[in-house]
N, C-alpha and C positions, 0 to 999 in steps of 0.2 A: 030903165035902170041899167049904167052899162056894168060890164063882168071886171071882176078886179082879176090885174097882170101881176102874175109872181113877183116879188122883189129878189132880184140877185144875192145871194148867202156871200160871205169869204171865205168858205172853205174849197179847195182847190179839187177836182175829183180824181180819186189813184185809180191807178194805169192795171191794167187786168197782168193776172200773172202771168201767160206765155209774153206781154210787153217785161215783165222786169228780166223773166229768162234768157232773153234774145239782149235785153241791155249789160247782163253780166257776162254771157258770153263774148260780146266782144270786146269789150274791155277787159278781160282775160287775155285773148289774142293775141292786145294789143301790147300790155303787160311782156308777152313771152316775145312777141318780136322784137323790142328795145333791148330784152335781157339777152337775146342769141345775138342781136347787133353790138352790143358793148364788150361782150364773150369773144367775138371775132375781131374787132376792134383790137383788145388786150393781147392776145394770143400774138397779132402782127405786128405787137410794138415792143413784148419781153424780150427782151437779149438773156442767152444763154449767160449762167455765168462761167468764167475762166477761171481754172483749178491749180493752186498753188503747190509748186514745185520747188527742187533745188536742183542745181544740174552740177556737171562738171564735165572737164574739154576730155577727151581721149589722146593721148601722148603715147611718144615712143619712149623708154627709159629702159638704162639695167634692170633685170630681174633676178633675182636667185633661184635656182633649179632651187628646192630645201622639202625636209621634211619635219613634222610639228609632231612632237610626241613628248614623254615624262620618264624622267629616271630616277634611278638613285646613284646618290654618292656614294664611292667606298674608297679605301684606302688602297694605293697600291701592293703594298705589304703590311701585313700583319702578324705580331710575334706576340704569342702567350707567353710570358716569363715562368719559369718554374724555376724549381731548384732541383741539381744534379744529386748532392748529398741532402742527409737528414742533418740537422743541429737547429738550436737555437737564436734567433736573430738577436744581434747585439745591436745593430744601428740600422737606419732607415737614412740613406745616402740626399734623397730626390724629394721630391712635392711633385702631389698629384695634379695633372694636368702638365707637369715640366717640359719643354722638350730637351732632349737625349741625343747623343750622338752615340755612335756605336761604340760597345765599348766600354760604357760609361758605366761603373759601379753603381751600384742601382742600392742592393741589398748584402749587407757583412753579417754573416752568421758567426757567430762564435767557435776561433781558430783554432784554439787549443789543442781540441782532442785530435784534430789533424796532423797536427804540430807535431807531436806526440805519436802517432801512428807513423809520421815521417822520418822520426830519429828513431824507432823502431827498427822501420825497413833499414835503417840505413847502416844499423850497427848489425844486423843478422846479415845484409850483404858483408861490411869489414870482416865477419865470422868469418864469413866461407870464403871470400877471398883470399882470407889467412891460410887455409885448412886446405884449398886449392893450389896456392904457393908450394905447401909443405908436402903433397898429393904428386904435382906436378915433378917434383925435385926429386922424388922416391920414385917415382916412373921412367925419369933419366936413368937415374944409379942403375933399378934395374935392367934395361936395354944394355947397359955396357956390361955389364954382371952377365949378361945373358949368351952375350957376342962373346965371352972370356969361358962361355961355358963353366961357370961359377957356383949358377942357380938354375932353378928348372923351369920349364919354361911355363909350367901352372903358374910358381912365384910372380915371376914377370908377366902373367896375365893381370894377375889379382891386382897386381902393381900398379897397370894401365885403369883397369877399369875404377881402381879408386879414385885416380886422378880423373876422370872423368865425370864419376859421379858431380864430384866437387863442382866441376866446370858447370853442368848441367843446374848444379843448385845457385850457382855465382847469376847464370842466367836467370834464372826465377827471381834472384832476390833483385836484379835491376828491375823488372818486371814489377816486383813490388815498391821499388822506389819511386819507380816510375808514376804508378798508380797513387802513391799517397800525397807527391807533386801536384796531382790533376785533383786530386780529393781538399786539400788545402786551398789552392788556384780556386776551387771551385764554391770555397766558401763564401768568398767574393762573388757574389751574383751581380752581372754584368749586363746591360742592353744589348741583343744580339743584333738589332739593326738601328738606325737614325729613325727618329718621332717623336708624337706627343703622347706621353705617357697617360692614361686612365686611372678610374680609381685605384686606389690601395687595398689590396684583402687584406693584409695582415698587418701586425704591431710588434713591436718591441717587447722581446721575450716571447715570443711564440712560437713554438715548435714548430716546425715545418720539416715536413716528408719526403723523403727522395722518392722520384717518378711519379710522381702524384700527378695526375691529369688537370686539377686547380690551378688556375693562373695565381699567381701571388701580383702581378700588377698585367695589363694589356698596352702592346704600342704600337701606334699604328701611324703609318708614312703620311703624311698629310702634304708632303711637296717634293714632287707633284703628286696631284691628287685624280683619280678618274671618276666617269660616269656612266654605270650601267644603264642602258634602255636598249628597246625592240622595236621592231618595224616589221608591219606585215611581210608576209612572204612574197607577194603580189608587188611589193616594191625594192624587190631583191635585187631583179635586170637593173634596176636603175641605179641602185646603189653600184651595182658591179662595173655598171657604163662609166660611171665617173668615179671609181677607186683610186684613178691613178692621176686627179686632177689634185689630187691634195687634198680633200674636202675638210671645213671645217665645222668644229660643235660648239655654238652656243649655248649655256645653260641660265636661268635666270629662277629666284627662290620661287616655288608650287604657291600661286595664288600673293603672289607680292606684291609690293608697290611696285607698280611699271615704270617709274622715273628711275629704279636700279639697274647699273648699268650691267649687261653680261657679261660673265666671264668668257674668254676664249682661249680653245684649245682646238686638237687635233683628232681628227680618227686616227683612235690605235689598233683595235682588235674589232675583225670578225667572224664568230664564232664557225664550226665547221661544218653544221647542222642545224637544221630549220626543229624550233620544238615541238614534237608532234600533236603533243596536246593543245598547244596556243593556236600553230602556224605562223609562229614569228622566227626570226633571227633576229639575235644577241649581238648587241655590238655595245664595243664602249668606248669613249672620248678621256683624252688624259691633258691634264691643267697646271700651269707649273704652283699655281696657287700660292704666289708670293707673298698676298695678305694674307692669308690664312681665311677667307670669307667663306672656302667651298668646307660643310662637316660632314665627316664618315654618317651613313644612314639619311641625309637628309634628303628629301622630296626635291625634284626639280622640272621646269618644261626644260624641252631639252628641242633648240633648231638645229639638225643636221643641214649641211649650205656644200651640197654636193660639183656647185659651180656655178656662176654669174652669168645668164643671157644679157648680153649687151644693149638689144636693139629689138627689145619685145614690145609687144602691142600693148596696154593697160587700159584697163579705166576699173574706177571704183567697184569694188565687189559689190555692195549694194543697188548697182545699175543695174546686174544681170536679174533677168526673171527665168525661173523653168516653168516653162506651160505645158499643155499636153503634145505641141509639136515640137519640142524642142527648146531650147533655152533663147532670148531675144532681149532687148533694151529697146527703149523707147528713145528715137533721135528726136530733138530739137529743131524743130525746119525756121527758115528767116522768118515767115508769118506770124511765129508764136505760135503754131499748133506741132505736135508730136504724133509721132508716127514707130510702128513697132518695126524693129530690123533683126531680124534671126541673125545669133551669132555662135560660131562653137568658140568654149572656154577649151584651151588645153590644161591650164593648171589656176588654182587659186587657193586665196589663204582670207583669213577674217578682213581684212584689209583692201584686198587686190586682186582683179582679176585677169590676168593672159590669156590676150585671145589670138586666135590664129588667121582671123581676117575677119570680113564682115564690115567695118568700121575703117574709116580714116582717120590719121592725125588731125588735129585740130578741132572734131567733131565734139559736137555736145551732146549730152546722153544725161538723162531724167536719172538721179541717184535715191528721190524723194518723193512720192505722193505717186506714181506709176501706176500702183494696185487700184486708183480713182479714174485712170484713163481708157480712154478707148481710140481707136482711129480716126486723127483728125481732132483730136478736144483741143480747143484754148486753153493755153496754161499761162501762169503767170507767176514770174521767175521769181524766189525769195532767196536771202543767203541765210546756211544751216543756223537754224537756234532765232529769227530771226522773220520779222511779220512780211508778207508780202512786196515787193516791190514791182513796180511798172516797167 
């Protein structure tokens, strides 16, 4: 009988488990070395990218020595009207806000009682006038009466001194004519200087008090017109350095529309003492203010233009950076990359900066995107307001 041979199954026999261990570990391995190779791969083929910029050339141009500060407007002169006498106002001559030359009746109070006070005076002077004629003429007599040994010489005192009195009262009473002239005169209330008149206090029929401290109207010079403001003390040398260039003051309305054109005027006054509370000095600018555009009390920036550097160095104020060593701009090199170049600023303004060297003409200088650079970055030049260009 021979032995029966197994028949072969289809099922395939699985691999013991240190075999699947050792097949997922390398396949793992293998996994990491494609990923470190595709890793290094990427890394030598990324190009940096290039950081957009705006730039601008560095130029020689006029500059203005100047100084940027705010003031106020005031009138060169200012006259509180009052009234000299007491009466009652009969007319009201002007409109408020009018202007006025000097001079110019303003306010008629009611003449009468002046009137009246002045034919007063004038007939108590005729009195004694008279009464000094007839004084004086008995003062002769007696003198010759006296030389003839006629009368005594008490007579002939008594005689002089009446005559005299008289004279003495004749004097008083021009005194008083005098006075009720100016008292009349004065009922006319008159502009004591050239302006534009301010409101009105008072109306028609209203009593109104001699010496009274109340203005009855305000007027104030408006052409020309000045500008109070201050400058540190610290900027006094400087101001004092160029006093005698003529300097001039720009003023333009506090927070305006900048397409207004400034007014110009002149340094007139500066004061003869720094204020010890502030530490500034007082100075002010005077405007002949033909329009009439500059008003008493208003706010103003005010450019003091102490003199014109002809052939100063600039570039844009927003070029300059202050870092911890100092102030520097980023140059423009032919490559396309930028590079920092330390520079001293001697003077600047929101606009502009003056430098004292550091930079050449013609140079370009990073205005825009700087605070993204470092030494050496690609940049890629845009113009302001406007996308990248190549």
């Amino acid at each position: 009988m021979r032995p029966e041979i197994p028949k072969p199954s289809g099922a395939v026999p699985r691999p013991s488990g240190a075999a699947r261990a050792l097949v997922l570990c390398a396949l793992g391995a293998l996994a990491l070395i494609l990923a470190v190779t595709a890793g290094c791969g990427g890394r030598r083929g990324q190009r940096l990218p290039r950081i957009p910029v705006t730039v601008a050339r560095v130029e020689r141009r006029p500059m203005p020595v100047e100084l940027l500060t705010s003031g106020t407007i005031e009138p060169v002169q200012t006259a509180n009207v009052g009234s000299q006498v007491g009466g009652v106002i009969e007319r009201i001559l002007f409109s408020e806000g009018q202007d006025v030359r000097a001079g110019q009746a303003l306010i008629q109070l009611d003449p009468r009682p002046f009137r009246a006070a002045l034919d007063q005076a004038l007939g108590q002077m005729a009195k004694d006038q008279a009464q000094w004629a007839a004084a004086h003429l008995n003062a002769q007599r007696s003198t010759k009466l006296l030389e003839q040994d006629l009368i005594a010489a008490a007579e002939n005192d008594q005689a002089q001194a009446t005559a005299e009195s008289y004279r003495a009262a004749l004097r008083a009473d021009s005194a008083n004519v005098a006075n009720a002239r100016l008292n009349l005169g004065y009922s006319s209330i008159r502009a004591p200087i050239a302006g534009r008149t301010g409101r009105l206090n008072v109306h028609v029929g209203d009593l109104v008090k001699s010496g009274t401290s109340d203005a009855l109207v305000t007027i104030n010079q408006v052409r020309p017109i000045r500008v109070s403001f201050t400058v540190p003390q610290d900027q006094i040398p400087l101001v004092q350095r160029y006093r005698g260039a003529h300097p001039r003051v720009f003023v333009r309305p506090s927070g305006g529309d900048s397409a207004v054109v400034a007014a110009e005027g002149r340094l007139a006054f500066l004061d003869n003492a720094v204020d010890p509370a502030t530490g500034t000095l007082l100075l002010k600018g005077e405007f002949p203010n033909r329009d009439g555009a500059l008003w008493p009390g208003e706010f103003v920036e005010v450019r003091l233009v102490l003199t014109v550097e002809p052939n100063a160095l600039v570039v844009p104020a927003p070029a300059v950076v202050a870092g911890p060593q100092g102030t520097y701009v980023y140059v423009l090199n032919p490559d396309s990359t930028a590079t920092p170049r330390p520079v001293t600023v001697s003077r600047s303004d929101a606009a502009r900066a003056v430098l004292t060297g550091g930079l050449e003409p013609g140079e370009t200088v990073v205005t825009d995107g700087q605070f993204r650079l470092a030494p050496g970055s690609k940049v890629l030049v845009r113009k302001a307001g406007q996308g990248a260009q190549p």
